[in-house]
C-alpha positions as CSV (number, residue, x, y, z in Angstrom):
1,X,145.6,28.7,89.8
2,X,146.1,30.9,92.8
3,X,148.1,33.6,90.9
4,X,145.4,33.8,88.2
5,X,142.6,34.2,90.8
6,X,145.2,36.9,92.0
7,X,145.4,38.9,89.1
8,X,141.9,38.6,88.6
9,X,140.8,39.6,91.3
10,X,143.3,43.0,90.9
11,X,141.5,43.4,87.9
12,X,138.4,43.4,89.0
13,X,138.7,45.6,91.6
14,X,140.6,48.5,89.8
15,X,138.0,48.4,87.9
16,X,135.2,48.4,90.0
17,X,137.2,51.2,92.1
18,X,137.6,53.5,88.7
19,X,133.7,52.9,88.0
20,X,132.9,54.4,91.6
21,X,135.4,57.4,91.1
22,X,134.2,57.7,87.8
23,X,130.6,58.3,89.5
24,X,131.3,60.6,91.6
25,X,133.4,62.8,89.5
26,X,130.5,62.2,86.9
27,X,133.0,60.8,84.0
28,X,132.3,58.1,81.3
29,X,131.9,54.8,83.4
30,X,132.7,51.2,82.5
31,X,129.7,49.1,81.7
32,X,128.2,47.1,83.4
33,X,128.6,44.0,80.8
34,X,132.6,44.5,81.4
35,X,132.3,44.6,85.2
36,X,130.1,41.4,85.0
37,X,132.5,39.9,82.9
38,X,135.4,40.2,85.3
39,X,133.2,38.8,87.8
40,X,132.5,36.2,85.7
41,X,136.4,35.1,85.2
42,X,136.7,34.9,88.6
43,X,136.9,38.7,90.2
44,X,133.4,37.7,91.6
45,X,135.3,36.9,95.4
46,X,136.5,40.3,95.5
47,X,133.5,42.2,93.9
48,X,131.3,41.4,96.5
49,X,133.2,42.9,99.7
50,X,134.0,45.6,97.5
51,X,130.3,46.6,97.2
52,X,130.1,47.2,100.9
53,X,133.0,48.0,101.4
54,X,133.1,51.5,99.1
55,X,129.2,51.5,98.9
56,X,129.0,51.1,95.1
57,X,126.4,49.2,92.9
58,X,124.9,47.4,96.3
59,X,121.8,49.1,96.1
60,X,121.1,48.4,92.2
61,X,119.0,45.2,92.2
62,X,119.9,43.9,89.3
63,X,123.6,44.6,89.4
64,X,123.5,42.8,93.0
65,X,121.3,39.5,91.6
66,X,123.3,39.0,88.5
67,X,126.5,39.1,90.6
68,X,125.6,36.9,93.4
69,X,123.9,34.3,90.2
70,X,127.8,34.8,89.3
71,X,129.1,33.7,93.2
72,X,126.5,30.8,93.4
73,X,127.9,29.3,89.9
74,X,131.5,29.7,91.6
75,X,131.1,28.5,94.6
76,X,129.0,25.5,92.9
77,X,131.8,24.7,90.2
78,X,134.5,24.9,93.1
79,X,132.3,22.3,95.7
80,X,131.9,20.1,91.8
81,X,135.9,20.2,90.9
82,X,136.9,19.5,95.1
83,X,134.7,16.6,94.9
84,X,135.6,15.2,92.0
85,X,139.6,16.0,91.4
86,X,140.3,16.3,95.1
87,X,139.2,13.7,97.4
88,X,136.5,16.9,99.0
89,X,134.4,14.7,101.5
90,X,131.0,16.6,100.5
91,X,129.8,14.4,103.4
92,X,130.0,17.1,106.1
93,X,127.0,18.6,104.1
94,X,124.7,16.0,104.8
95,X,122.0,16.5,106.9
């Protein structure tokens, strides 16, 4: 599991990396369906720091909504599998 989420996440950030060279240089770009998609597989963890980090796509309000949707739905399936196939103590959340 941890070397898919590794090459995943690889993925997902060339990619995102090429789109934001491929902006500034003005040449063909990747859609925004494909970059979504990666993030939807699981590059989602490394998308987000990546938007701050090189400044790209952070300021485009839907791009930024669908992709934190995307992170919510992860982080939600990951608390469901720990707490069901890993004896996660969801207690602690309780308030």
């Amino acid at each position: 599991m941890i070397i898919y989420f590794l090459i995943v996440n690889i993925l997902a950030a060339s990619l995102f990396c090429y789109d934001k060279r491929a902006a500034i240089k003005h040449r063909h770009r990747i859609p925004e369906a494909v970059l979504h998609f990666t993030e939807l597989i699981g590059g989602v963890f490394i998308i987000i720091p990546l938007m701050y980090i090189i400044r790209h796509k952070n300021r485009k309000f839907r791009y930024f909504g669908i992709t934190f949707l995307i992170f919510a739905a992860w982080i939600g399936l990951l608390i469901w599998y720990l707490s069901h196939f890993n004896s996660f103590d969801l207690s602690m959340f309780d308030l």
